[in-house]
N, C-alpha and C positions, 0 to 999 in steps of 0.2 A: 537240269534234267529235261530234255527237249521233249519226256511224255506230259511235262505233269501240265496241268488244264489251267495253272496258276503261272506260268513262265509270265507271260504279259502282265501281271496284276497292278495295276497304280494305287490303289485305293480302295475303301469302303464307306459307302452312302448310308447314313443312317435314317433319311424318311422315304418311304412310309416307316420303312423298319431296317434291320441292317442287310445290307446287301451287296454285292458288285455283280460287275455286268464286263466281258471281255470279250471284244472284236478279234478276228483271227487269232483265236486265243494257243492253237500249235500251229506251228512249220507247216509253210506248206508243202514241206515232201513229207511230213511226219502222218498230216492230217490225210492227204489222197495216199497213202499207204493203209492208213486204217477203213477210208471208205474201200480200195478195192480187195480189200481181205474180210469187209464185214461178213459177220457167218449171217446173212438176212435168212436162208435155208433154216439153218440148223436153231433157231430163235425160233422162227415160224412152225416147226414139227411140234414146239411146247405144249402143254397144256394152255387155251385160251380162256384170257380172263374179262372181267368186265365185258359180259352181254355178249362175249363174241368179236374183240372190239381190240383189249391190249396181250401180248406177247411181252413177256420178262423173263428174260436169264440171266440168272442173279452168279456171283462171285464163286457161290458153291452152286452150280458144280462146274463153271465154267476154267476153274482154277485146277481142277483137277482131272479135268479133258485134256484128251492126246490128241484131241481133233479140232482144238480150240487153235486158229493161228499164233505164232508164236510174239508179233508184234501185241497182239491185243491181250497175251498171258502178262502179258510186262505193266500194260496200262492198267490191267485189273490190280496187277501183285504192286506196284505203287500207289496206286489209289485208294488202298485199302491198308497200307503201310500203318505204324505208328508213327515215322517221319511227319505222311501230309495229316494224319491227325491232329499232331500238334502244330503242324506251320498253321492248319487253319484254324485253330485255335488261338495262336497269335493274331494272326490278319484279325481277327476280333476282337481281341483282348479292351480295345475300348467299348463294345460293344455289350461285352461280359461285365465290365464297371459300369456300367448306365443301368444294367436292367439286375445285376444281381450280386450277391455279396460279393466281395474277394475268394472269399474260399471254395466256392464254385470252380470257376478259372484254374485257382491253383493246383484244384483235384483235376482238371482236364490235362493239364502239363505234364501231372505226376504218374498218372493214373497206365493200368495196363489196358493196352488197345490188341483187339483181333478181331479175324473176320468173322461173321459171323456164320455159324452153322461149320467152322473150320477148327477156331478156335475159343472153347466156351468160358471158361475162364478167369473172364477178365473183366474187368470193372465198365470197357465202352468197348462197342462192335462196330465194324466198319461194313459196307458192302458197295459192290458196283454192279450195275444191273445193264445189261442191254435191253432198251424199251421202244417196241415197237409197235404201232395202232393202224389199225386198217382204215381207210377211208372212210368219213362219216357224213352224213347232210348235213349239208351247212348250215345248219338251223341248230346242230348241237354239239359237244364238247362233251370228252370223256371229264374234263376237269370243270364244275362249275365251282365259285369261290369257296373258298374250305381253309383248314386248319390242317395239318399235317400230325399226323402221330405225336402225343406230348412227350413221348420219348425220344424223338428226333433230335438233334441237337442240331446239325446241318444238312442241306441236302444241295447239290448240284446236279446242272443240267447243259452237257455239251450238245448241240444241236446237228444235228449228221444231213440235214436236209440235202435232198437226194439233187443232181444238175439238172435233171430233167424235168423236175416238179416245177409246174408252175405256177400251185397252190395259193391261194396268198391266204393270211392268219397263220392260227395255231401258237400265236405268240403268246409267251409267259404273261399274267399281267399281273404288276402289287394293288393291294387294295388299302388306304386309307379306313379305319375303323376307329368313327369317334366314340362312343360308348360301350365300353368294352364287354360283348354280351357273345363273344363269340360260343359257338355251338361244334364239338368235334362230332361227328357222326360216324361209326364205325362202316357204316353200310351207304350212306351219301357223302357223307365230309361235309356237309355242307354250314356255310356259316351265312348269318343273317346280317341286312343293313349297313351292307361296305360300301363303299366309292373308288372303283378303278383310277388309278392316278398315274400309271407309268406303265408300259408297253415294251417285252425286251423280245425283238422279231426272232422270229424262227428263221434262221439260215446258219447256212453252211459255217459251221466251224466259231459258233458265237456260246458261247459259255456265261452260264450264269448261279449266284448259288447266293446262299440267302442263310442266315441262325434263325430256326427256331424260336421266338418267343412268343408272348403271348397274344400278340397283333400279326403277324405272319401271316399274314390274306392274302391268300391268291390264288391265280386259277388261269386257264387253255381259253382264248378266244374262239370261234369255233374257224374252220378253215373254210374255204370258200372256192369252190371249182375244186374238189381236192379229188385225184387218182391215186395219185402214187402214196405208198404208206408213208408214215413221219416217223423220222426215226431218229433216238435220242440217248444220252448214256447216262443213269442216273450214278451221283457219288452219294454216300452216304455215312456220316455219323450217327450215332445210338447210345443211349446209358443202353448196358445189360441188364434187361428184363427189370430192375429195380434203378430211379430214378425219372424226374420229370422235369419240361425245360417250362412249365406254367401247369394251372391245373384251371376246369372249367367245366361248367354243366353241361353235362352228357345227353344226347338226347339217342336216341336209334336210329329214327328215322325220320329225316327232315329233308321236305319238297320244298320248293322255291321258286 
């Protein structure tokens, strides 16, 4: 499948936590086909989120636009498959043994997969998000280190960085947590007392995605000279509305 963001894959890194990391991870006629068709228009009319700050157009309703190009209908409609549900559930499957029973895994293989807000349904939801952030002082990040939704199972992050940006940051970073006291924050995400340990850069066509569990730290470096918007494609796994991939004291609102 010359769309899917896993052609290249070798491997899976388990410290900090499980992960991979893929360099030129499409074609590159696959990849400058999807830069010069990105809809950056039709994302940027959205509603804005965070502070004024990100743009997300999510699977629904991009999946059911006629004005959606039709190369990026495809990337959406595989990405959100039950097929890479389960490939990516494999690519883990050691990872799934390390942190949690068998019978987890086995419900993820088994299990009915759809998009979400598409199809309701179903035991896991998928989504694919076009995400896009307007330039911020370099002094801050829309992502400081956090926890991701405990209902997240996986999330990826194809990197679209634009030829002209000469930005430097913005890069993904994991965080080592030795005392496990993470904090999910519905309104900051933020979590307390990690150590940056690995750095996956923000460029063109670099793909990165990570499970869920309950050390998952991470966060956006802030960018540095940055003009031009950053712009990124999030994948995603989900349990439907019921299920969690760890569970942890809740707080609201947490500065840092």
């Amino acid at each position: 499948m010359e769309l899917s963001v896993l052609q290249n894959f070798k491997g899976v890194e388990m410290e900090p936590f499980p992960h991979l990391c893929i360099d030129n991870a499409l074609p590159e006629n696959i990849y400058n086909e999807l830069v010069d068709t990105f809809p950056e228009e039709i994302i940027c009319s959205t509603p804005v989120l965070d502070n004024g700050i990100t743009y997300r157009h999510k699977s629904n309703p991009v999946l059911l636009e006629s004005r959606t190009p039709n190369i990026w209908k495809e990337f959406f409609a595989y990405h959100t498959s039950p097929e890479f549900f389960q490939y990516v559930a494999e690519i883990f499957e050691d990872a799934f043994h390390k942190y949690y029973p068998k019978e987890i895994y086995e419900q993820m293989i088994l299990g009915d997969v759809g998009i979400r807000k598409i199809q309701k349904k179903t035991n896991y939801v998928t989504d694919c998000q076009f995400v896009v952030h307007e330039p911020v002082d370099e002094t801050g990040t829309t992502r400081t280190p956090h926890l991701d939704n405990p209902g997240e199972i996986y999330a990826g992050l194809l990197y679209m960085k634009k030829q002209n940006d000469a930005s430097t940051g913005g890069n993904f970073t994991l965080h080592d947590i030795k005392d496990v006291q993470e904090v999910y924050s519905k309104s900051g995400r933020a979590v307390i007392e990690s150590n940056p340990v690995k750095e996956i850069e923000y460029k063109a066509n670099n793909f990165c995605m990570f499970l869920n569990v309950h050390n998952s730290v991470h966060s956006v470096t802030p960018r540095i000279n940055a003009t031009e918007r950053r712009r990124s494609i999030n994948i995603i796994g989900e349990y439907n509305k019921t299920g969690k991939m760890w569970e942890a004291q809740e707080i609201k609102d947490v500065t840092i």
